[in-house]
FIMIKOL-605732 format. One record per residue (C-alpha): residue number from 1; x, z, y. Coordinates in steps of 0.1 Angstrom, whole numbers. Last residue first. Layout:
 pos     u     w     v
 NUM     X     Z     Y
...
end
This chain:
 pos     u     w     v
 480     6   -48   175
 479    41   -29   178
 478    57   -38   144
 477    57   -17   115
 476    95    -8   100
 475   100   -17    67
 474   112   -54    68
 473   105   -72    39
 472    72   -83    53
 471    98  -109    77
 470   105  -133    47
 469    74  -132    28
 468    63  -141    60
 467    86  -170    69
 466    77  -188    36
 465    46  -186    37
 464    42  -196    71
 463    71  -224    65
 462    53  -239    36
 461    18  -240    55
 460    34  -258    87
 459    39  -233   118
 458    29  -248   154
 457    -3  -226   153
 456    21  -194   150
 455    47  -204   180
 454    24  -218   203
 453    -2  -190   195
 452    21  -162   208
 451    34  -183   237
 450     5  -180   251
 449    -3  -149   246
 448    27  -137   263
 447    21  -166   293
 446   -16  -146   296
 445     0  -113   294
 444    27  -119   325
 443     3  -140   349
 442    10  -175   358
 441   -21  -189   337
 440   -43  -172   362
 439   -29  -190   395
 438     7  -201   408
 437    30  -218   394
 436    67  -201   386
 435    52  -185   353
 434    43  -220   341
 433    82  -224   336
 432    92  -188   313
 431    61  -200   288
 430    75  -240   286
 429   108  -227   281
 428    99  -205   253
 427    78  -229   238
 426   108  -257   243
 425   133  -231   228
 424   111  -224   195
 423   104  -187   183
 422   132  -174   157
 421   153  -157   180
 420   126  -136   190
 419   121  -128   154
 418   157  -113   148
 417   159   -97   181
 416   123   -81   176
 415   142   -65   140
 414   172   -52   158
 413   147   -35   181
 412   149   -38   220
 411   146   -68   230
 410   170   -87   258
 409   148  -105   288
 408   134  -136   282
 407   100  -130   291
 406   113  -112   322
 405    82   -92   342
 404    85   -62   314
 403   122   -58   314
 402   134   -43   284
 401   116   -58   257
 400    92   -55   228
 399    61   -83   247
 398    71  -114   227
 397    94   -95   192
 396    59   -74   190
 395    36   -98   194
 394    57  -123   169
 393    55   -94   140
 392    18   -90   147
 391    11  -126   151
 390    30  -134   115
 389    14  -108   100
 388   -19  -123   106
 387    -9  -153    94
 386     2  -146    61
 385   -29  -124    55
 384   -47  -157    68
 383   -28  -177    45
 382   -34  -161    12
 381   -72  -159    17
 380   -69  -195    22
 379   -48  -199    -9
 378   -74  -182   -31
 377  -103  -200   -10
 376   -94  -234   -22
 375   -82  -226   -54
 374  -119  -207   -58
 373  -134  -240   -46
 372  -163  -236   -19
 371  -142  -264     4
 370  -140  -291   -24
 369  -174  -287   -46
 368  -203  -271   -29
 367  -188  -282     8
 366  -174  -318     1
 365  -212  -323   -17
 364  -228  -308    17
 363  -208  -332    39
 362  -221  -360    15
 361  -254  -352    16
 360  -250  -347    55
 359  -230  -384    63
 358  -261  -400    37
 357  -282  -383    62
 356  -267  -402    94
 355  -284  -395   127
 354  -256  -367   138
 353  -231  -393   126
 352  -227  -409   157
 351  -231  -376   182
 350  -261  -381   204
 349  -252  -390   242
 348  -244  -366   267
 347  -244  -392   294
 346  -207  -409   306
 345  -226  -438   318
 344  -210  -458   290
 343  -225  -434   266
 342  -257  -434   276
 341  -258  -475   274
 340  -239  -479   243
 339  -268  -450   224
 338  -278  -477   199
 337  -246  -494   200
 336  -230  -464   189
 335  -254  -456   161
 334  -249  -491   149
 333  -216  -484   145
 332  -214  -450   135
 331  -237  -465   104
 330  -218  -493    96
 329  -189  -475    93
 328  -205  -449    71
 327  -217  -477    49
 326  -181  -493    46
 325  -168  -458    41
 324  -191  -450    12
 323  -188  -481    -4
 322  -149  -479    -7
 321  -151  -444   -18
 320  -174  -447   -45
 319  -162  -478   -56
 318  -127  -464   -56
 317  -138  -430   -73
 316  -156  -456  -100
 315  -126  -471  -109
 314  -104  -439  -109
 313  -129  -429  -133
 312  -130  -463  -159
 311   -95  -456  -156
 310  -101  -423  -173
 309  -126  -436  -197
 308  -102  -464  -213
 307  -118  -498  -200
 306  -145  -516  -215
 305  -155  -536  -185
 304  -191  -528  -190
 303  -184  -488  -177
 302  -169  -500  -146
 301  -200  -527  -139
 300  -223  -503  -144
 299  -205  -478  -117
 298  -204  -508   -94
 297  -247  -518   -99
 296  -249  -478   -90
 295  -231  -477   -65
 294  -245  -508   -45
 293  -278  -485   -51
 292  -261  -458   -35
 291  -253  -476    -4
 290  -290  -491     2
 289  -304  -453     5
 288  -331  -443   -18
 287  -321  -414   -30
 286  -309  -405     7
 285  -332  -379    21
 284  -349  -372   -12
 283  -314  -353   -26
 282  -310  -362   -64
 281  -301  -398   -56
 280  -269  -377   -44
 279  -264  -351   -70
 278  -259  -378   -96
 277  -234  -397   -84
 276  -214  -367   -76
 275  -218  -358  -113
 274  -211  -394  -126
 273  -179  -396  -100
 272  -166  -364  -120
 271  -161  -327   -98
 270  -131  -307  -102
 269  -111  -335  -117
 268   -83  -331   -83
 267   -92  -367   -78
 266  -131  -361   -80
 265  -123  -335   -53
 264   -96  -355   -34
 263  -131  -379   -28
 262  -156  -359   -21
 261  -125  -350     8
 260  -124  -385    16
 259  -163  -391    20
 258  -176  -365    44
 257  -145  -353    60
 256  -134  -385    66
 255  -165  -395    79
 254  -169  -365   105
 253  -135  -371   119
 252  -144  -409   119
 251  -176  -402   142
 250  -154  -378   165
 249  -130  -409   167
 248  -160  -431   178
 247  -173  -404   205
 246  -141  -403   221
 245  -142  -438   230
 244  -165  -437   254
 243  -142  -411   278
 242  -165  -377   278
 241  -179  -358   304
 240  -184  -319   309
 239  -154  -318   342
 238  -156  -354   352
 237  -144  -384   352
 236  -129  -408   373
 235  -103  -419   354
 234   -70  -416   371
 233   -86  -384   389
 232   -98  -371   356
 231   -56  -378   343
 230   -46  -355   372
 229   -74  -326   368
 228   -68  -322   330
 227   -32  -322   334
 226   -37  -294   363
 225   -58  -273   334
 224   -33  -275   312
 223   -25  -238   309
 222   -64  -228   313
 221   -67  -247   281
 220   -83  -274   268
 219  -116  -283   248
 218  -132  -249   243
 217  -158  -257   219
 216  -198  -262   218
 215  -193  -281   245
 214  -196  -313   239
 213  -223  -306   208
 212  -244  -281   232
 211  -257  -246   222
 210  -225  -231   217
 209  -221  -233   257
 208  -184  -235   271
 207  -176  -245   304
 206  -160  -219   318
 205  -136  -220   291
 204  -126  -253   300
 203  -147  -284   293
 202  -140  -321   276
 201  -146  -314   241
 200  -130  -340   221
 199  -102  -346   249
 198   -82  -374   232
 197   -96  -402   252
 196   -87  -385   286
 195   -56  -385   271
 194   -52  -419   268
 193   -69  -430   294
 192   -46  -414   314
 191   -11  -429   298
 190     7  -408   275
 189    39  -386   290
 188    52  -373   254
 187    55  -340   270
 186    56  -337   307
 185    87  -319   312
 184   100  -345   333
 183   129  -344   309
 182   109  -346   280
 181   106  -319   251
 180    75  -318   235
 179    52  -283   244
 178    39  -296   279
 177    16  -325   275
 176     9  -339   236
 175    14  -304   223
 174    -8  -289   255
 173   -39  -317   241
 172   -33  -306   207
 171   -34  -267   212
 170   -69  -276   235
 169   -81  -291   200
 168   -66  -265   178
 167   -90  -236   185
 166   -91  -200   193
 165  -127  -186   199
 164  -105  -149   207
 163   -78  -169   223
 162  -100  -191   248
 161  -125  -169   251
 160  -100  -147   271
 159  -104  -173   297
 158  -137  -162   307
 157  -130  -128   312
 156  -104  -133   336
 155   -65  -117   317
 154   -58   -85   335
 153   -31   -85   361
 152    -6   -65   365
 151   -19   -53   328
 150   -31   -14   328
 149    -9    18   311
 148   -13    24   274
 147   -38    29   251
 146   -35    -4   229
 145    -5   -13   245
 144     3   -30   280
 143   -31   -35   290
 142   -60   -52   303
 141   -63   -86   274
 140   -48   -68   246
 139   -71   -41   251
 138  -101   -36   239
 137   -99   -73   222
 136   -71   -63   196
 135   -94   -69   167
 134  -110  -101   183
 133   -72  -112   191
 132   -65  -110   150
 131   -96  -125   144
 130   -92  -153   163
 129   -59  -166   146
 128   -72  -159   114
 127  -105  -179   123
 126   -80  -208   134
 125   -60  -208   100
 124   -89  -208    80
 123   -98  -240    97
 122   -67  -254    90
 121   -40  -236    63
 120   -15  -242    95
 119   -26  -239   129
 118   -41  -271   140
 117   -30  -283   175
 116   -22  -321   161
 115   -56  -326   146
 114   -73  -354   168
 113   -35  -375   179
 112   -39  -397   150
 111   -73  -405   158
 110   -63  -406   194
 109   -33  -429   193
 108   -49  -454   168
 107   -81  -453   192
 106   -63  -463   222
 105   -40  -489   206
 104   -74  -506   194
 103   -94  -500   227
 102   -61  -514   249
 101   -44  -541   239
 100   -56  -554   210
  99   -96  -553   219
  98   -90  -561   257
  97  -112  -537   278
  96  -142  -556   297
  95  -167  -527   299
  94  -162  -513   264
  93  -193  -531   250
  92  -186  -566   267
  91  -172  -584   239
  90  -206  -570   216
  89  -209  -575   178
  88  -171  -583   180
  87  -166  -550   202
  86  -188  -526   182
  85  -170  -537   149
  84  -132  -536   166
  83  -139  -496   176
  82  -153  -493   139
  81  -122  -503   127
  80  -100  -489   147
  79  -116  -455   146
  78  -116  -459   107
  77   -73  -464   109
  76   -71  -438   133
  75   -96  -415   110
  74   -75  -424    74
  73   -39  -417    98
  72   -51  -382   106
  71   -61  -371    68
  70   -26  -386    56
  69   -12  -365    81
  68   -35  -332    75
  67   -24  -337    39
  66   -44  -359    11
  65   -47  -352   -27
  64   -24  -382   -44
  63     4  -361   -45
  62    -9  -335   -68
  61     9  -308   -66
  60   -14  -292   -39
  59     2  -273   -10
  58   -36  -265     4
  57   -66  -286    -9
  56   -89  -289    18
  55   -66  -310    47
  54   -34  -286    48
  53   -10  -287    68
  52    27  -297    51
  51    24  -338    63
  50     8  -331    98
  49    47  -316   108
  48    55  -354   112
  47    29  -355   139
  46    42  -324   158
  45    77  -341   154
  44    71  -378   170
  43    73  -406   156
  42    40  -423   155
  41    31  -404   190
  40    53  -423   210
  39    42  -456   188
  38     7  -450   197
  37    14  -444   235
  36    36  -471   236
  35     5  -497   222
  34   -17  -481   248
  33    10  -487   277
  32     7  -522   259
  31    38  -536   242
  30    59  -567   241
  29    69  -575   276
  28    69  -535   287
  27    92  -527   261
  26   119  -546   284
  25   109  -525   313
  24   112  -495   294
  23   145  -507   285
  22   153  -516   315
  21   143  -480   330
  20   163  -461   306
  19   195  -485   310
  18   196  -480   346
  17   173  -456   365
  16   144  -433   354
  15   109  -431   335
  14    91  -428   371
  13    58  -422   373
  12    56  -392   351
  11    19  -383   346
  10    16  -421   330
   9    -6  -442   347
   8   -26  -469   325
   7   -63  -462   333
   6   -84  -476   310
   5  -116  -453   321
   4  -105  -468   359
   3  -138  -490   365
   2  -159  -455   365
   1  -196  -459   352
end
């Protein structure tokens, strides 16, 4: 096992001179590297923008259902908490790391970090986004237009994948490293372990193999792929393993998703806590389980306390909620401390909940009731045709111009001027700078592409909607 997993280097070494650097130095007294990595990431913009993506329910008016923020601060908080379970039960399970210095911070950072690259209207977002490259695929990757003359240089094979499998995970990891402004131009500059933590999938497109649970996605980007290398060499790990703690936040993904979105459902009154009740000591593989007995004894109680019947509801969606996470917790865990040894070693261990059938009933509940809702899909359907005019109209202001080896050359349609304009400065900049490095994410088309899915994924679900009802005004079609 590496000694360096904690590794506290920052990919800019120097913060600066004179005030800058004493009051880095004074923050330094107070607050773990770790602890400033949480705190960097608290406030920043891409976080913020969390608050108008949608979890399940999109741009719901009831302000109780939860966002993509509210969904990111749940899985930090349960990646704390499980993270402090393992270590009380046993001090040496993260090889020595201080609990409030490092593995707490740590976890915060990366459970709030885990979303950050999704496009808005979430998952829905992502298939639009790779549908509109898989209908393109002939040749948006080897040519100038669909029938026109061939790329420079043609976009590898592999790396393709990473546009027409898009994801957010690798658009988290180049938020958090190029796409913030900084004046080292090295994003919000997190420590190593950090990021190394945040890497859910920790293989390029190379890599990829839908056949195993690490791997299964692309987990960064051909554009970071020198951030990847520099915070493995403060690590000492390697291309296909993962940092320990990256296993606990998956967990609390998977929990969240499990419980909390059961939970918006019985909020939103599409589903009652009776009915979901019901439907889980219906399924054999968990009738029996300890949890729902505790449920039962609470729903009794809720209905004995006399209590008008909908608070006796918001009662029992507490209990419910409440008893789920604390046996989930427990669960992740135990499932950790079962595989500690594997996943200390930096094995391919068994992901936490993967062993958990009351984590599957209830994933299948969220799936019948919350993600299978006709609201649900109505404004999903709505926000992939959304999206995909927003990558055609984008493509065409990104590759429209006079000068084909100048990204920021002058456009040549009133309308690409307009929507040029619109893309943000620090993607722009960040496209126009990785063309003076060398290698396949210098070329011309990959740097487009690029830049293409900055700009779209970075949207909120307001200012998609918004936007494109905007730009479908225009009459002319643009060049996609």
């Amino acid at each position: 096992m590496p000694t360096d997993l904690w590794s506290q280097d920052r990919l800019s070494p120097v913060l600066g001179s004179g005030m800058a650097a004493a009051a880095e130095s004074t923050a330094d007294q107070f607050r773990s590297k770790y602890q400033q990595d949480y705190d960097r990431l608290l406030f920043s913009t891409p976080v913020r923008r969390l608050s108008d993506k949608t979890q399940v329910w999109p741009m719901d008016a009831n302000d109780g259902v939860r966002t993509r923020l509210t969904h990111s601060h749940e899985v930090a908080n349960l990646a704390r908490s499980i993270g402090t379970r393992i270590y009380k039960g046993a001090p040496t399970a993260f090889a020595g790391a201080d609990l409030h210095e490092v593995v707490q911070p740590i976890l915060l950072a990366i459970g709030l970090a885990h979303d950050l690259g999704n496009p808005p209207f979430g998952h829905q977002g992502e298939t639009a986004i790779k549908a509109w490259f898989s209908a393109r695929k002939k040749w948006i990757f080897t040519n100038r237009i669909d029938g026109g003359e061939g790329l420079p240089t043609s976009i590898d094979e592999k790396l393709r994948l990473e546009f027409l499998k898009f994801d957010g995970n690798p658009q988290s990891l180049r938020l958090l490293t190029k796409l913030q402004t900084s004046v080292a131009h090295v994003g919000l500059d997190l420590t190593a372990a950090t990021l190394s933590a945040s890497l859910k999938y920790p293989v390029g497109a190379a890599g990829y193999d839908k056949n195993k649970s690490i791997r299964k996605k692309i987990g960064y980007s051909e554009s970071e792929r020198s951030v990847v290398e520099w915070f493995r060499r403060e690590t000492g790990l390697d291309e296909g393993q993962r940092h320990p703690l990256t296993w606990i936040m998956e967990a609390c993904d998977d929990i969240a998703y499990s419980v909390l979105d059961v939970d918006d459902a019985m909020k939103k009154g599409v589903v009652s806590p009776d009915d979901v009740f019901s439907v889980l000591t219906a399924n054999p593989l968990v009738k029996d389980h300890a949890a729902l007995t505790k449920l039962a004894k609470q729903f009794e109680k809720a209905r004995d306390a006399q209590h008008r019947p909908e608070i006796a509801r918001d009662i029992k969606i507490g209990y419910f909620r409440a008893t789920m996470l604390d046996a989930l917790v427990a669960e992740a865990s135990g499932s950790f401390a079962d595989q500690q040894k594997v996943i200390m070693n930096l094995g391919e261990a068994t992901p936490l909940m993967d062993v958990s059938a009351l984590c599957k009933a209830l994933k299948a509940v969220a799936q019948q009731y919350a993600f299978a809702h006709s609201d649900v899909l109505k404004m999903e359907a709505f926000g992939a045709a959304a999206i995909d005019g927003l990558l055609g109209r984008f493509w065409s202001a990104i590759d429209n111009r006079e000068e084909y080896d100048d990204l920021l050359s002058p456009r040549t349609s009133p309308i690409d001027k307009y929507v040029f304009a619109l893309i943000s400065p620090n993607y722009l900049e960040s496209a126009v700078r990785a063309g003076e490095g060398g290698g396949p994410a210098a070329s011309i088309r990959y740097r487009e592409l690029r830049l293409l899915t900055d700009m779209v994924s970075g949207m909120t679900d307001s200012f998609t909607i918004k936007l494109w009802n905007q730009l479908k005004e225009f009459d002319d079609t643009p060049r996609s």
